[in-house]
C-alpha angles and dihedrals in degrees: 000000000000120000149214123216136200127180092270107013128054111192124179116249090244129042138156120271116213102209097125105027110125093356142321115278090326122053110266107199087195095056090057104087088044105042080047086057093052094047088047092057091048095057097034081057096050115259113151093178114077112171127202151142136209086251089068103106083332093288103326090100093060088044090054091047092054099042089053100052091044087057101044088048095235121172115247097219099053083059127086108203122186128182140149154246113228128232103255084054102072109108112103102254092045092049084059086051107047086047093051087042084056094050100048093045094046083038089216128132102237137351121243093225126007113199139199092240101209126340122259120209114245092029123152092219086176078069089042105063093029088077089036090046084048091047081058099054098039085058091245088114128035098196143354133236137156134223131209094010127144120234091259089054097047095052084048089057093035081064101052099042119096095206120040122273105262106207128341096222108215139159103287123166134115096274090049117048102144081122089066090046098045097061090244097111085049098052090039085062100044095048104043100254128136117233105211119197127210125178079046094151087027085257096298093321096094100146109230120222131176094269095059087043095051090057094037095058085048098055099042093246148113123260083246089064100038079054089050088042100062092035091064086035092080105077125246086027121113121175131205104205108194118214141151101210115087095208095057087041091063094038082056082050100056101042076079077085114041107102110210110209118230088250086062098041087059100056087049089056111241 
């Protein structure tokens, strides 16, 4: 697995992201066994980073995650765990709930990274990150991030928190790479912010041509991982692909590996 590192986190380049696991926005019980095996198979393959958010089937996909590390034993410090606060959430007192909702659903002591999950227009986010930056201090966090914010937004936020904003998680795939025109990827960089992608593969629908598939062929791989491949090529980005099947969970996990030479990042289009 290859890594990023901050001055004070390091994240693999690939993780497991949790949309999906134990419903869609609403709890689905007969997706449980199946969203458990999934998370089985992640840890059994090696992810460290799951990333999540109250929002995730409201709550059951942090109760998943947590049920499924307590029964494959895992250590909690070798885990990185993410999730996030939602927008309507954003007043002081809430921020202290959701965090201790995730908590107690995910029955862990403290989160890795805590997110604003999306902004919400008309937001104090001086309130906002009062609470985060107090989550910091009181242990329950170990470090603060964004995601879908704007690059106002992020150098607002940039500004009220005590401890530097870890990653702005965005859209980020090569069918989607508003993140690289915008100016957002470059300041990441320069600032020492991840930009973790999610939708990296658009969510299973990533379109094949004969370019993908000529890589693909010479890499021994399948379009998905050469996706997932120059997606982690670009420095300071992670990315947290989501899927069910083990198979294809394992096959997320290895495009970690795959090197993609300059020639065929050209023809990619960087």
């Amino acid at each position: 697995m290859k890594y990023e590192t901050l001055p004070a986190l390091t994240l693999p380049k690939i993780g497991y992201g949790a949309w999906r696991i134990g419903g869609n926005s609403n709890p689905d019980p007969a997706l449980d066994e199946k969203s458990l095996a999934a998370l089985r198979a992640a840890l059994e393959t090696g992810y460290t980073h799951f990333d999540t958010a109250e929002m995730y089937a409201d709550g059951r996909s942090e109760e998943l995650i947590g049920r499924a590390i307590r029964e494959a034993g895992a250590k909690r410090e070798d885990l990185f765990i993410t999730s996030k606060v939602t927008p309507n959430h954003l007043q002081y007192e809430d921020v202290l709930a959701s965090c201790e909702n995730s908590l107690r659903r995910l029955q862990t002591d403290y989160l890795d990274l805590y997110l604003i999950h999306w902004p919400h227009g008309g937001s104090r986010y001086d309130e906002t990150f009062r609470a985060l930056n107090k989550l910091v201090r009181d242990g329950k966090v170990k470090h603060l991030g964004v995601s879908n914010f704007n690059l106002k937004l992020l150098k607002q936020a940039r500004e009220l928190s005590e401890t530097p904003i870890a990653t702005n998680q965005v859209p980020f795939s090569l069918s989607d790479r508003s993140y690289i025109k915008n100016g957002m990827l470059e300041f990441c960089q320069n600032n020492d912010i991840l930009l973790t992608a999610y939708s990296p593969v658009d969510e299973g629908n990533l379109k094949s041509n004969t370019t993908l598939e000529t890589i693909a062929k010479a890499h021994n791989a399948t379009i998905f991982q050469i996706a997932l491949a120059w997606v982690i090529s670009h420095p300071r980005v992670i990315t947290i692909p989501m899927s069910f099947n083990p198979a294809h969970i394992k096959e997320n996990f290895e495009a970690a590996e795959i090197e993609l030479t300059e020639e065929e990042l050209g023809r990619i289009g960087k």
